[in-house]
One Martini backbone bead per residue (centre of mass of N, CA, C, O) as a GRO file, in nm:
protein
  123
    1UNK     BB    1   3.487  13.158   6.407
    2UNK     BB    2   3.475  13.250   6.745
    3UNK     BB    3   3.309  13.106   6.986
    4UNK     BB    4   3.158  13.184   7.252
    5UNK     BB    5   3.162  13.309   7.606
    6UNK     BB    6   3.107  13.091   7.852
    7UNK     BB    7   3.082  13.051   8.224
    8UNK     BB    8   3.080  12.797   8.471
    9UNK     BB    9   2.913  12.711   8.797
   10UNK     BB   10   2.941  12.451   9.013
   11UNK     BB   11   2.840  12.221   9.261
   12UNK     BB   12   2.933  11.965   9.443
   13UNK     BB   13   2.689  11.713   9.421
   14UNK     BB   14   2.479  11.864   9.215
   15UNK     BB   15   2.237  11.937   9.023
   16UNK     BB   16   2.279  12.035   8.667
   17UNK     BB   17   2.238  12.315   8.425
   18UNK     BB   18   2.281  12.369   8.064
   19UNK     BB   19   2.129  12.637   7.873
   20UNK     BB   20   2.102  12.677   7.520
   21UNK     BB   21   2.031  12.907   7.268
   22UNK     BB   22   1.929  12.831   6.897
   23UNK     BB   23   1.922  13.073   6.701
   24UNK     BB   24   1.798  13.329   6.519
   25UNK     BB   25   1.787  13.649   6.478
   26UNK     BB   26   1.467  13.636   6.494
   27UNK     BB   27   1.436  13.353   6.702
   28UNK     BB   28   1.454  13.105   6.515
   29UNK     BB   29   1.532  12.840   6.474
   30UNK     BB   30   1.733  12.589   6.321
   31UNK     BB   31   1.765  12.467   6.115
   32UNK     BB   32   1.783  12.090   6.152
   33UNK     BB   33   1.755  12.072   6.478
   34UNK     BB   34   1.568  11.751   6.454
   35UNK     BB   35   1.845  11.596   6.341
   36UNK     BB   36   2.080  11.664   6.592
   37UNK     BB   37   2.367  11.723   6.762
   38UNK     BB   38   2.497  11.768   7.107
   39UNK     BB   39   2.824  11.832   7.213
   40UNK     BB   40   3.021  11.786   7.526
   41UNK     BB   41   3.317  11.875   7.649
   42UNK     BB   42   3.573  11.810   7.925
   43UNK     BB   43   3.903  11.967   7.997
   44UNK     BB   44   4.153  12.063   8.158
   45UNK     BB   45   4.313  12.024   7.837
   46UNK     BB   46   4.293  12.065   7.509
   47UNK     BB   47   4.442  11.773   7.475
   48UNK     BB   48   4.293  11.629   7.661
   49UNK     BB   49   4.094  11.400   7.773
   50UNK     BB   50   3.786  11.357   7.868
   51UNK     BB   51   3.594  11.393   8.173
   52UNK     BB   52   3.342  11.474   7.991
   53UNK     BB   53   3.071  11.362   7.796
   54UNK     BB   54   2.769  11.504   7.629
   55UNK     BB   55   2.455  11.510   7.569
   56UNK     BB   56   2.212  11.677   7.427
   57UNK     BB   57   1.850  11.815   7.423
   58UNK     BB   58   1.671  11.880   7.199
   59UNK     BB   59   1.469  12.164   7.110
   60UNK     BB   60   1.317  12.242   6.771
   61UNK     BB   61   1.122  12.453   6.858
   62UNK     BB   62   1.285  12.660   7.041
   63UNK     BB   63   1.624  12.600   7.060
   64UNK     BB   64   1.700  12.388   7.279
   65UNK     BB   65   1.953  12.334   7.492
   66UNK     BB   66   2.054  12.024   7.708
   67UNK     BB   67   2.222  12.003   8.012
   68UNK     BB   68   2.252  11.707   8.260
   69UNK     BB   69   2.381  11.662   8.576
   70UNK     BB   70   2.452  11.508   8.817
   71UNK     BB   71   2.572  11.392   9.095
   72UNK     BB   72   2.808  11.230   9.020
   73UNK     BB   73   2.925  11.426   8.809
   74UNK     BB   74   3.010  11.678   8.999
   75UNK     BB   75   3.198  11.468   9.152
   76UNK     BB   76   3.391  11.395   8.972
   77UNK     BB   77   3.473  11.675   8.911
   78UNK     BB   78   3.607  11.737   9.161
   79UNK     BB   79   3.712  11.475   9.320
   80UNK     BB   80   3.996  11.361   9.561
   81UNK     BB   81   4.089  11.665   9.626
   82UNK     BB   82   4.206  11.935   9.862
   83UNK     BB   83   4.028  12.118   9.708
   84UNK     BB   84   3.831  12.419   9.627
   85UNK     BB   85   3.873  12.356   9.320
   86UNK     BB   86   3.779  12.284   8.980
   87UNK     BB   87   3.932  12.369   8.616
   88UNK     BB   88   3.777  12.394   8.303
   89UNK     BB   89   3.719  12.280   7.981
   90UNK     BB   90   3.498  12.377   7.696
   91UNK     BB   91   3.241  12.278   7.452
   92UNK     BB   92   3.034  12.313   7.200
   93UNK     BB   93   2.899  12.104   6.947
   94UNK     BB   94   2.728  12.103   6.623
   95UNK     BB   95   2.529  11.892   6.438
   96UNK     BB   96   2.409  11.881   6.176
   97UNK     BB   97   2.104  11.714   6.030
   98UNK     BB   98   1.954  11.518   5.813
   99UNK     BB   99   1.710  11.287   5.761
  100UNK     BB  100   1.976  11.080   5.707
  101UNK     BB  101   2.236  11.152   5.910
  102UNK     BB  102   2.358  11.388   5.738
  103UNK     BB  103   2.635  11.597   5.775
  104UNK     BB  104   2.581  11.970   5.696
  105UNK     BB  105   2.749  12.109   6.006
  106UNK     BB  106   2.985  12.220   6.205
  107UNK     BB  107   2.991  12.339   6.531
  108UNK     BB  108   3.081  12.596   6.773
  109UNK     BB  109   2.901  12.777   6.992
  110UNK     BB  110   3.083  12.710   7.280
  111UNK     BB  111   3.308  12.836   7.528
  112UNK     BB  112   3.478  12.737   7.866
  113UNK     BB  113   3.464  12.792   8.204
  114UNK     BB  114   3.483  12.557   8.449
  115UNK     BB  115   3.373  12.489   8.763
  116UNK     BB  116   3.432  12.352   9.089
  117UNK     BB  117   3.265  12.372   9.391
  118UNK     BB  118   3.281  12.270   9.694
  119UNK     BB  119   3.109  12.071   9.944
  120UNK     BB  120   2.997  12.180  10.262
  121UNK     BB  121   2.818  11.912  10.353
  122UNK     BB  122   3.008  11.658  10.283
  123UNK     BB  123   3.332  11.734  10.374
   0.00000   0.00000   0.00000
């Protein structure tokens, strides 16, 4: 099953964040939750070395996943081209595991396009 798509725009320079809910239907958290870990993976393109990989802060109580950019990493994603703007594919992968570490189920649950649009008062 192809998951969901979502868009994010970030301005270069600023610290930034992006926030996932992983419930159930009725609300609750996905079971495992506790012991999981999510991964952010951004690419130019589906084929390429990732230009930044982040690991998520999961909240296993609200199932609430969190990716934080610094300030550095926003800059980083935006390059020292004269663009105004630089266009990215991402997606998040979660890792279900057991209370041993042993994962019992990988899953992308989003993907979409980063853009990354130029800081005008540093430029």
């Amino acid at each position: 099953m192809t998951p969901p798509t979502y868009d994010l725009t970030f301005y270069a320079g600023d610290t930034e964040s992006f926030v996932i809910g992983w419930n159930n239907s009725d609300g609750t958290p996905v079971a495992g939750m506790e012991y999981s870990e999510a991964r952010m993976a951004i690419k130019i393109n589906f084929k390429d070395t990732p230009i930044l990989e982040k690991v998520g802060v999961i909240d296993s109580v609200t199932g609430v996943i969190r990716f934080d950019f610094t300030q550095a990493e926003t800059d980083l994603l935006m390059g020292d081209d004269d663009f105004s703007k630089k266009s990215y594919r991402y997606d998040v992968q979660l890792e279900i595991k057991d209370a041993l570490s042993v994962i019992l189920e990988t899953k992308t649950i989003i993907r979409g396009l980063l853009v990354v649009v130029e800081d005008v008062t540093k430029a």
